[in-house]
C-alpha positions in Angstrom: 13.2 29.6 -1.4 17.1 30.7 -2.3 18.3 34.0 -0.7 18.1 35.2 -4.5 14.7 35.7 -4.4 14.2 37.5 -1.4 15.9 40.8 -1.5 16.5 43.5 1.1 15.5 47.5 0.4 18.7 48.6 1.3 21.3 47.2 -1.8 24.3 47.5 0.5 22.7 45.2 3.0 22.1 42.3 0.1 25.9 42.8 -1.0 27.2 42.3 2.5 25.1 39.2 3.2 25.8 37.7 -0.3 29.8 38.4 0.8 29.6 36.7 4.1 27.8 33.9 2.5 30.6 33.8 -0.3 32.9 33.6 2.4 30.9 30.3 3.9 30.6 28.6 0.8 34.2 29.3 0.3 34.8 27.7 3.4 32.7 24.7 2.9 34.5 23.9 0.1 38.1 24.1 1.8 36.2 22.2 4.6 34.8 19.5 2.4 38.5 19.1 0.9 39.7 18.2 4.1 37.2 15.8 4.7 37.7 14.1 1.2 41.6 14.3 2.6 41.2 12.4 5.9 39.0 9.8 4.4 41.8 9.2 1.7 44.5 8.8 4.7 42.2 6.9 6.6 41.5 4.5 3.8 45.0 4.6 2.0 46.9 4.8 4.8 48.9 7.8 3.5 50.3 10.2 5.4 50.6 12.9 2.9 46.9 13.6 2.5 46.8 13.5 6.3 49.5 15.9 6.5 47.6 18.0 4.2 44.3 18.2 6.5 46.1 19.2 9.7 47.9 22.6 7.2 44.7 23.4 5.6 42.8 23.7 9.0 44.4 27.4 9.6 42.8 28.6 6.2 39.7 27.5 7.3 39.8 29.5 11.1 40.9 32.3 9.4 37.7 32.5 7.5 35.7 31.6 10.6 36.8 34.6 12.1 36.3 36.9 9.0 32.8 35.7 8.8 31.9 36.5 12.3 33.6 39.8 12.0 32.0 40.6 9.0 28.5 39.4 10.0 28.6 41.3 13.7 29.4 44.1 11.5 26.3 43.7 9.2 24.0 43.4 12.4 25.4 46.4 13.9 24.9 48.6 10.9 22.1 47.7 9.9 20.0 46.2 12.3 18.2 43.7 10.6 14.8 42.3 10.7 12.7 39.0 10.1 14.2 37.2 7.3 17.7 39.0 7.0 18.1 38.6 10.4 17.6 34.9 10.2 19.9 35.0 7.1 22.9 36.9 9.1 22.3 34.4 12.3 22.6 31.6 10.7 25.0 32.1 7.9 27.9 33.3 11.6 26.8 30.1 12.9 27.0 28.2 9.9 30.6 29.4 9.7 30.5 28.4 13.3 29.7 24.7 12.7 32.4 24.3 9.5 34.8 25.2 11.8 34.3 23.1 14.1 33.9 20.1 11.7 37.3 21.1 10.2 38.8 20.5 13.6 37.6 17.4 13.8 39.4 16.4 10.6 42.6 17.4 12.1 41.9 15.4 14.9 41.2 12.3 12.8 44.6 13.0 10.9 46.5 13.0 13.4 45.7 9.4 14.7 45.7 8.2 11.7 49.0 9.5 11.5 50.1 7.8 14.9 48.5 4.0 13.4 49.3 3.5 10.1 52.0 1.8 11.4 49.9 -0.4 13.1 49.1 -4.4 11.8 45.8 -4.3 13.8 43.4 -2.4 11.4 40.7 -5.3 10.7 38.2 -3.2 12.8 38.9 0.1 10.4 37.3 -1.0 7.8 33.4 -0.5 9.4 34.5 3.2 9.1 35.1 3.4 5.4 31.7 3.6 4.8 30.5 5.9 7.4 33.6 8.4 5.9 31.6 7.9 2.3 28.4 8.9 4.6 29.8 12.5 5.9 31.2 13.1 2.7 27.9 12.9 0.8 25.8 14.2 3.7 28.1 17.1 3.5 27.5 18.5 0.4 24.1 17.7 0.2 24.1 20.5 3.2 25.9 22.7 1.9 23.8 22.5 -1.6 20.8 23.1 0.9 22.2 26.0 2.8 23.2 27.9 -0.7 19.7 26.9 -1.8 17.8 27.6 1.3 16.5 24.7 0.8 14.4 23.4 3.9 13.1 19.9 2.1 16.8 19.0 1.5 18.3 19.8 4.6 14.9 17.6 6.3 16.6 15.0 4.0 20.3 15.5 5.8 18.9 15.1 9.1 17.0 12.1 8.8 20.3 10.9 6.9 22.9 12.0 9.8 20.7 10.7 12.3 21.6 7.4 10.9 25.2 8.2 10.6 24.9 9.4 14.6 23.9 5.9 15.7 26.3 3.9 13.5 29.2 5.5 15.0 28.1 4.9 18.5 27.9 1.4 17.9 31.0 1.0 16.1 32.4 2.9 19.0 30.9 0.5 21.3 32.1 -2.5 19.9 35.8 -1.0 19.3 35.5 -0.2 23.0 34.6 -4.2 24.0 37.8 -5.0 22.0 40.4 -3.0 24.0 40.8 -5.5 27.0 40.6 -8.4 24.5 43.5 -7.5 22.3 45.2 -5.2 25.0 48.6 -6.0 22.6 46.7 -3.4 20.1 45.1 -1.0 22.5 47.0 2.2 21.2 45.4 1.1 17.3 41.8 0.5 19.0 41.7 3.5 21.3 42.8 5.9 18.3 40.0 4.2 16.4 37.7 5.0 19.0 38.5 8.7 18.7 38.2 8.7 15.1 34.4 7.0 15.4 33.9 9.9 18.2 35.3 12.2 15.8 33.1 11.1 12.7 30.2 11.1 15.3 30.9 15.0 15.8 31.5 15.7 11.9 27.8 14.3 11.4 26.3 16.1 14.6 28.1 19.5 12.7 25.9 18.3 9.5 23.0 18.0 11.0 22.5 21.5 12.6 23.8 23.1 9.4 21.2 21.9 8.0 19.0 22.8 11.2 20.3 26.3 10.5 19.1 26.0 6.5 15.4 25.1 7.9 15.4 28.0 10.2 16.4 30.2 7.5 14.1 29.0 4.8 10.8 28.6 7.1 11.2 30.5 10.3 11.0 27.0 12.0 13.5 25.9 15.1 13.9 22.2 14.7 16.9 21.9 17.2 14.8 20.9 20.1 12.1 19.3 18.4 13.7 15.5 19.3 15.9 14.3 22.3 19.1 15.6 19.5 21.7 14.8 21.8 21.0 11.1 22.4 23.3 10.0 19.4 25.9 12.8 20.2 28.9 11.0 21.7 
């Protein structure tokens, strides 16, 4: 059911919620553009669109801490209840999660950065796909989350949960190369941190769309699986 159809007696309280969640879809979208920017350094091997992730990452922690601001001031005013309570919860940690993810895109960037110099790169090209993945995953939760949409953010989780595993293997085998090609360690061990990275960026996914579930149904499906086994 979208937030649309559920509305609050008090018509400053639905303004203020529908402003923080402006906010967070404002900042999923600056968030999704940096992840569209690392996967285009990653893959092109340019540092411009790199350089553009690691700038664009203080817009986005700016908004983070509007959002919690905003929404702490929300509870406190108006003390919400049931559903609009859920709403306010989730939409600060939502905001929460984004931020996070961002980070990891500047973290990505900046190895990228430090190998594109590198002639070793045969192993990089496992993680084009899994860059596609997060991408798509992405704004499949971010559709869900404006929607409150609990059937398509059940979708994203089965979907990151795949993503989850690939990277651990990928970091795995990157790992059993190091002491075999010790000439390239610096390459493999930043490629290692970017599989780590993408690994984090999927778990971030996943409990947005955790958060969209609780929202929509009332239903906490963090602990309803051993979540952290494919968290790196």
């Amino acid at each position: 059911m979208a937030f649309e159809d559920r509305r609050h007696t008090l018509p400053k309280f639905d303004a203020a919620l529908e402003d923080i969640r402006a906010t967070v879809l404002l900042m999923g979208t600056l968030v999704r553009r940096n992840l569209q920017n690392v996967s285009d350094g990653f893959s092109k091997r340019d540092d411009d669109s790199c350089a553009a992730v690691i700038a664009d990452n203080e817009e986005v922690e700016i908004l983070q801490k509007q959002i919690d601001r905003d929404g702490t001031n929300i509870l406190v005013r108006f003390q919400p209840m049931l559903f609009d309570l859920r709403s306010v919860i989730a939409t600060i940690k939502v905001a929460s999660h984004l931020e996070l993810l961002s980070d990891h895109t500047v973290l990505i960037a900046r190895h990228v950065q430090s190998i594109n110099d590198c002639e070793y790169l045969e192993k990089s090209s496992d993680l084009k796909p899994l860059f596609r993945d997060c991408l798509s995953t992405f704004s499949e939760t971010m559709q869900a989350f404006a929607e409150a949409d609990a059937t398509a953010a059940g979708n994203v989780q089965n979907q990151t949960g795949t993503i989850l595993k690939q990277t651990i293997e990928l970091g795995n085998s990157l790992t059993g190369l190091v002491e075999k090609q010790i000439l390239f360690a610096r390459c493999l061990i930043s490629l290692i941190t970017v599989a780590q990275s993408l690994n984090r960026i999927a778990s971030c996914i996943r409990n947005i769309a955790e958060e969209t579930i609780y929202v929509a149904e009332a239903r906490d499906v963090r602990y309803s699986q051993n979540r952290y086994k494919d968290v790196l």
